[in-house]
C-alpha positions as CSV (number, residue, x, y, z in Angstrom):
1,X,-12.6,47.5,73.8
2,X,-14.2,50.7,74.8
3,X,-17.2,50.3,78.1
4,X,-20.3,52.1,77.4
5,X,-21.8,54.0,80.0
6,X,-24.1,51.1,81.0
7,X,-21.0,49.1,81.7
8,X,-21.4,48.0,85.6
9,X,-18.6,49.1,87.1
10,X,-19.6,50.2,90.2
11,X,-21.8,47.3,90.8
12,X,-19.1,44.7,89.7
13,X,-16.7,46.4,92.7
14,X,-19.4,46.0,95.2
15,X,-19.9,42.0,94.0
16,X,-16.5,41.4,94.0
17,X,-16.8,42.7,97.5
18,X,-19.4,40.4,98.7
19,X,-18.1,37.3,97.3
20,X,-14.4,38.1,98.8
21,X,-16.6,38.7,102.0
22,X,-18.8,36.5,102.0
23,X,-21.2,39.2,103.4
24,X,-23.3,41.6,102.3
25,X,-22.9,43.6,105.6
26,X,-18.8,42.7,106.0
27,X,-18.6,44.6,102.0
28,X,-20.5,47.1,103.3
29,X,-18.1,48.1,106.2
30,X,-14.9,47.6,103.7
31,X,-16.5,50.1,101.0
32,X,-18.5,52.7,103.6
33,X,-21.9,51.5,102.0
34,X,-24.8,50.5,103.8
35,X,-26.2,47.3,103.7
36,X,-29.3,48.8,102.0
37,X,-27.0,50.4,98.9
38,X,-25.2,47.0,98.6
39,X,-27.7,45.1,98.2
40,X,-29.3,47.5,96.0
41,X,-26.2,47.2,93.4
42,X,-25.4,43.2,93.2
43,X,-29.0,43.4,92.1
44,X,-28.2,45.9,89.4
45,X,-25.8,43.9,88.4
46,X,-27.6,40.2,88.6
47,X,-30.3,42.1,86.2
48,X,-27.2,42.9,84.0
49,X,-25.9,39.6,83.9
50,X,-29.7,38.0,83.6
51,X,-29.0,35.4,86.7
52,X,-28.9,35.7,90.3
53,X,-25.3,35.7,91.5
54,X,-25.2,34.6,95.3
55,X,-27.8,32.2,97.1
56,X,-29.5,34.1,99.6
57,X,-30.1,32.2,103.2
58,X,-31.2,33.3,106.5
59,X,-27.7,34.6,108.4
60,X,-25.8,33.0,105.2
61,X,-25.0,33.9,101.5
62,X,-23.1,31.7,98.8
63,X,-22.1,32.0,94.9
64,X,-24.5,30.6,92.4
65,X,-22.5,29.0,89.6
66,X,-23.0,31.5,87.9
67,X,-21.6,34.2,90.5
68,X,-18.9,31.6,90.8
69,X,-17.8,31.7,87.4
70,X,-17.4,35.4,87.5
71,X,-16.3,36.2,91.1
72,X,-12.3,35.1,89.8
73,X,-12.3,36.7,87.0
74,X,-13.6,40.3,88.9
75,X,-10.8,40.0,91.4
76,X,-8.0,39.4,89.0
77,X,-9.4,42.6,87.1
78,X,-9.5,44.7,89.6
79,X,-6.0,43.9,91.1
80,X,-5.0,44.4,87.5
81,X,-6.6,47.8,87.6
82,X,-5.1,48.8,90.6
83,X,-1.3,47.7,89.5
84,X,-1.9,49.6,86.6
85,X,-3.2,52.9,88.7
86,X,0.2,52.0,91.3
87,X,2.2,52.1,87.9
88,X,0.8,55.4,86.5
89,X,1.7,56.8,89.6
90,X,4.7,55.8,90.0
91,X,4.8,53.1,92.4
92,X,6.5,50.2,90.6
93,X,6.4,48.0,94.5
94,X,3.4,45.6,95.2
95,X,3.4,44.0,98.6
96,X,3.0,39.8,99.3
97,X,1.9,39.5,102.4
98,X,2.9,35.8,103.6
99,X,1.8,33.9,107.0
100,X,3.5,30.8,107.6
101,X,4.2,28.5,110.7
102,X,7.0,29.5,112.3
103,X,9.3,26.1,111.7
104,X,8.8,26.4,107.8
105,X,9.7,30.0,108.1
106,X,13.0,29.7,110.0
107,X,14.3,26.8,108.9
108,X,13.2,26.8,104.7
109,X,11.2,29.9,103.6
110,X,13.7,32.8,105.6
111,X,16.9,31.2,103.6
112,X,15.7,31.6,100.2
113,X,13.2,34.3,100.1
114,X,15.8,36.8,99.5
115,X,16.1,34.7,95.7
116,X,12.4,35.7,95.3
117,X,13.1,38.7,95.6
118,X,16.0,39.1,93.7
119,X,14.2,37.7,91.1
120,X,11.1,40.2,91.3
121,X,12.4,43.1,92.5
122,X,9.2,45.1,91.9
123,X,7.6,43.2,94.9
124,X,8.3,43.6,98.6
125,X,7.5,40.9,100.7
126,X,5.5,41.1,104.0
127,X,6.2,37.8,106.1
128,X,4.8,36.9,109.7
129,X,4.4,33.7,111.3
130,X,1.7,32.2,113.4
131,X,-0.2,28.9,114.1
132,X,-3.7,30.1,113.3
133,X,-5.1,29.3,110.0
134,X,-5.5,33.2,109.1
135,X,-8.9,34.1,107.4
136,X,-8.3,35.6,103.7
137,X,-11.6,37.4,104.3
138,X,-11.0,39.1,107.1
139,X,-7.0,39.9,106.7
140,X,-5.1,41.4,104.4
141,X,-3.0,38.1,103.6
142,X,-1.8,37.4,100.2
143,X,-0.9,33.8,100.8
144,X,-0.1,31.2,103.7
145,X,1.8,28.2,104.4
146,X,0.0,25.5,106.3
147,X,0.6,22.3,107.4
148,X,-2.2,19.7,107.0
149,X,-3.8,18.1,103.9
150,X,-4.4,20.9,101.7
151,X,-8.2,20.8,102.4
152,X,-9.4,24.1,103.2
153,X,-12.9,25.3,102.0
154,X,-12.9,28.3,99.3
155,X,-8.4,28.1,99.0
156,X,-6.5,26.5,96.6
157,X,-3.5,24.8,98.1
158,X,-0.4,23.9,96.3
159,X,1.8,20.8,97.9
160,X,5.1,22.1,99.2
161,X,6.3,18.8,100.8
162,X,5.2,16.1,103.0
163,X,6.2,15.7,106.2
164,X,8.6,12.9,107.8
165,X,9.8,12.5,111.3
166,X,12.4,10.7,113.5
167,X,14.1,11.2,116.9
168,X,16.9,13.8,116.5
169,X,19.5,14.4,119.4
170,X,23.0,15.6,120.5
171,X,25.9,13.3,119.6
172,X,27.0,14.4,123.4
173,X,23.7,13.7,125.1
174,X,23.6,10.2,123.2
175,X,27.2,9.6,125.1
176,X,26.2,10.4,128.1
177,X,24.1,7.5,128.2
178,X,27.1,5.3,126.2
179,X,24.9,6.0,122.9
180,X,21.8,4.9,121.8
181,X,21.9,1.5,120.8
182,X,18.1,1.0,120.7
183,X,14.5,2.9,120.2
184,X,13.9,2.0,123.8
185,X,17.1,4.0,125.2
186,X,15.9,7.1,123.8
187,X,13.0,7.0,126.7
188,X,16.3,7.2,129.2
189,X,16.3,10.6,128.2
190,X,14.3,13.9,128.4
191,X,11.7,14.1,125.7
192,X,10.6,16.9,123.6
193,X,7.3,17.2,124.0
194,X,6.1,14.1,125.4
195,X,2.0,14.5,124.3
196,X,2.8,14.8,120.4
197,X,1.3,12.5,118.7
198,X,4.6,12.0,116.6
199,X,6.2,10.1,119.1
200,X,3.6,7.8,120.2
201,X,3.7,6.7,115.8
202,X,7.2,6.7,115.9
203,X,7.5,4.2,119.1
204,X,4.7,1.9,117.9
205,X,6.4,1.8,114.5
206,X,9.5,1.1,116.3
207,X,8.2,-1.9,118.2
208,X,8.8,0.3,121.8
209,X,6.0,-0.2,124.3
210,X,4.2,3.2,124.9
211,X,5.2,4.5,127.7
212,X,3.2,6.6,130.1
213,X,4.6,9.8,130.5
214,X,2.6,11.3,133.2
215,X,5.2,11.7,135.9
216,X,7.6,13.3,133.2
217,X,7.4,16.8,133.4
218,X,5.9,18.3,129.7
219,X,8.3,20.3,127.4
220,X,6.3,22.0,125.2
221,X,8.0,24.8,123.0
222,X,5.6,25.8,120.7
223,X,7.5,25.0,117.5
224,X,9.6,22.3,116.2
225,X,12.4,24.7,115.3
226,X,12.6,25.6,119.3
227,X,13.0,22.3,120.4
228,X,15.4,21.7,118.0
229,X,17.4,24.5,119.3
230,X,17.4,22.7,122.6
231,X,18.4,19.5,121.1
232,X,21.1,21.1,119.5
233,X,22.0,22.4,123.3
234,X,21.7,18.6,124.5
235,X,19.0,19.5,126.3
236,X,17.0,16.4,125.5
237,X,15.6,14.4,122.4
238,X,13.5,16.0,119.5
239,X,11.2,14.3,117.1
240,X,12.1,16.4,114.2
241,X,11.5,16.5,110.4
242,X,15.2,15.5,108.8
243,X,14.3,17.8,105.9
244,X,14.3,21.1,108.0
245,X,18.0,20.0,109.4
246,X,20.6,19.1,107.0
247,X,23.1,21.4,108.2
248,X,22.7,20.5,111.6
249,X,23.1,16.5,110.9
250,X,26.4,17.4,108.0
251,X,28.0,19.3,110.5
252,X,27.5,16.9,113.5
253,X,25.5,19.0,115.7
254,X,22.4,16.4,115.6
255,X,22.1,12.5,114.9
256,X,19.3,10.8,114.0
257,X,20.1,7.1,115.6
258,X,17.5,5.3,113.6
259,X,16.9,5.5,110.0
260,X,13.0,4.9,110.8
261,X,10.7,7.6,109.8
262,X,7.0,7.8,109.8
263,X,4.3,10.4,108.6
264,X,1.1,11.2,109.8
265,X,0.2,12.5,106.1
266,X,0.2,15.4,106.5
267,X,2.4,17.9,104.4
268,X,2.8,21.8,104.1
269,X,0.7,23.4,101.5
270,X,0.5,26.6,99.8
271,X,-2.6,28.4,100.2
272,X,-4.2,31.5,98.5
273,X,-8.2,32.1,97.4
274,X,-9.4,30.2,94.4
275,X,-10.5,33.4,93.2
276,X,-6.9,35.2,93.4
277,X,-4.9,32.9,91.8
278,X,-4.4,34.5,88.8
279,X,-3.4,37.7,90.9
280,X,0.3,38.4,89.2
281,X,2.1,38.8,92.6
282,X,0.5,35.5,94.1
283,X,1.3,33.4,90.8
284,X,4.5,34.4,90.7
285,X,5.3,33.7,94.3
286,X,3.4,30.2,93.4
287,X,5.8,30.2,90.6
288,X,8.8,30.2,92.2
289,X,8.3,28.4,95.5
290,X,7.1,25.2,93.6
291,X,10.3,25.3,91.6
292,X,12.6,26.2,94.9
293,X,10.8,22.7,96.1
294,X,11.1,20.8,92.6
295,X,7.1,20.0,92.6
296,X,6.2,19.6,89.2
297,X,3.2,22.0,87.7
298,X,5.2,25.2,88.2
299,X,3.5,26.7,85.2
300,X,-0.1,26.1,86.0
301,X,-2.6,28.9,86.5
């Protein structure tokens, strides 16, 4: 298809722009334009397409359908355009940048990204962990893993896995205390962290009487992988997600006493903008991380 010179291609960068931004100011800073010459060229191009493209509001913009409709399908050409300008030059590598929380990273995502990679060697893989849900707009993040229930405004979110938890301790602090024969002999022990809201659902469910905790002193390690590091030291009980520890409970170096597990319903999800899914580094990440976790829809766009 050959563009004639009317085609709007500097107009369609600047939209693309906006609508990743959100802001007409924000795409202004990104492409060194003023507000004023922004402005100016989304409405070149809504006079192109014959229909006004974002909803404008005092301190607040937003897609029309129509802008919608095209905002998607402007990204994924322009990250085509610019692999195929990183491949004329040369540079066969794209980089996925990844934020995920930092249990999922350590104890799943770290063990089997390197078959991700092996398996799409032209892309290097950027990962970095945090508890913050990271704003696509603002960051240059490819993707994120985040545990809730896959309901965040403007991102598509994938289901890895939901998420199950139970009491998980040493078999040598449980014989300390001549083993745990019952929920109620866990509270004997030092508990990992006492304010999550885990345990209170795990002792109702488990018919224990919550306890008040207040003259316990708090452990609070910031991640469930840390404390169950120190569960793995006997250093008290963890409420843990089975899933993340099947070495450790093969091997001996945790028990779970109690097949009882709840959920809160919440789950970890894979998360990217609507409007990049198509991207080829994204789907293929989507691609294979969905089959790693045997969810069904692998294929889907």
């Amino acid at each position: 298809m050959k563009l004639s010179k009317q085609f709007p291609l500097n107009a369609l960068r600047v939209f693309e722009a906006v609508a990743r931004l959100g802001s007409f100011t924000r795409a202004g800073e990104e492409l060194g334009m003023t507000q004023t010459a922004v402005s100016y060229q989304v409405k070149l191009l809504e006079e192109n397409v014959g229909e006004p493209l974002f909803l404008r509001r005092p301190r607040h913009i937003s897609l029309t359908e129509t802008g919608e409709r095209l905002a998607p399908q402007v990204t994924e050409a322009f990250e085509m355009l610019q692999l195929a300008m990183a491949e004329a030059r040369g540079e066969t590598e794209v980089t996925l940048q990844i934020t995920c929380l930092a249990t999922f990273a350590s104890q799943w995502l770290a063990r089997k990204l390197g078959n991700f990679q092996l398996a799409n060697p032209n892309i290097a893989v950027r990962l970095s962990t945090t508890d913050s849900l990271v704003d696509f707009g603002r960051e240059a993040v490819d993707v994120g893993i985040r545990s809730g229930r896959g309901e965040w405004p403007g991102l598509r979110a994938d289901k890895l896995m939901d998420v199950y938890f139970t009491p998980m301790l040493s078999p040598a602090l449980a014989e300390s205390i001549g083993g745990i024969h019952e929920p109620a002999d866990l509270l004997t022990l030092r508990i990992f962290d006492p304010t999550d809201p885990w345990w209170h659902q795990w002792l109702e469910a488990a018919g224990v009487p919550i306890p008040s905790f207040e003259k316990r002193s708090t452990s609070f390690y910031g991640a469930q992988a840390y404390e169950a590091a120190a569960a793995v030291a006997g250093q008290g009980v963890a409420i843990l997600t089975p899933d993340f520890y099947p070495e450790e409970l093969a091997s001996g170096k945790l028990i779970r006493p109690f097949e009882l597990q709840c959920t809160d319903g919440r789950g970890y999800w894979l998360a990217y903008p609507e409007n990049r899914r198509n991207v080829p580094k994204i789907k293929a990440f989507r691609n294979w991380i969905l089959a790693e976790m045997n969810v069904a829809g692998t294929g889907g766009s």
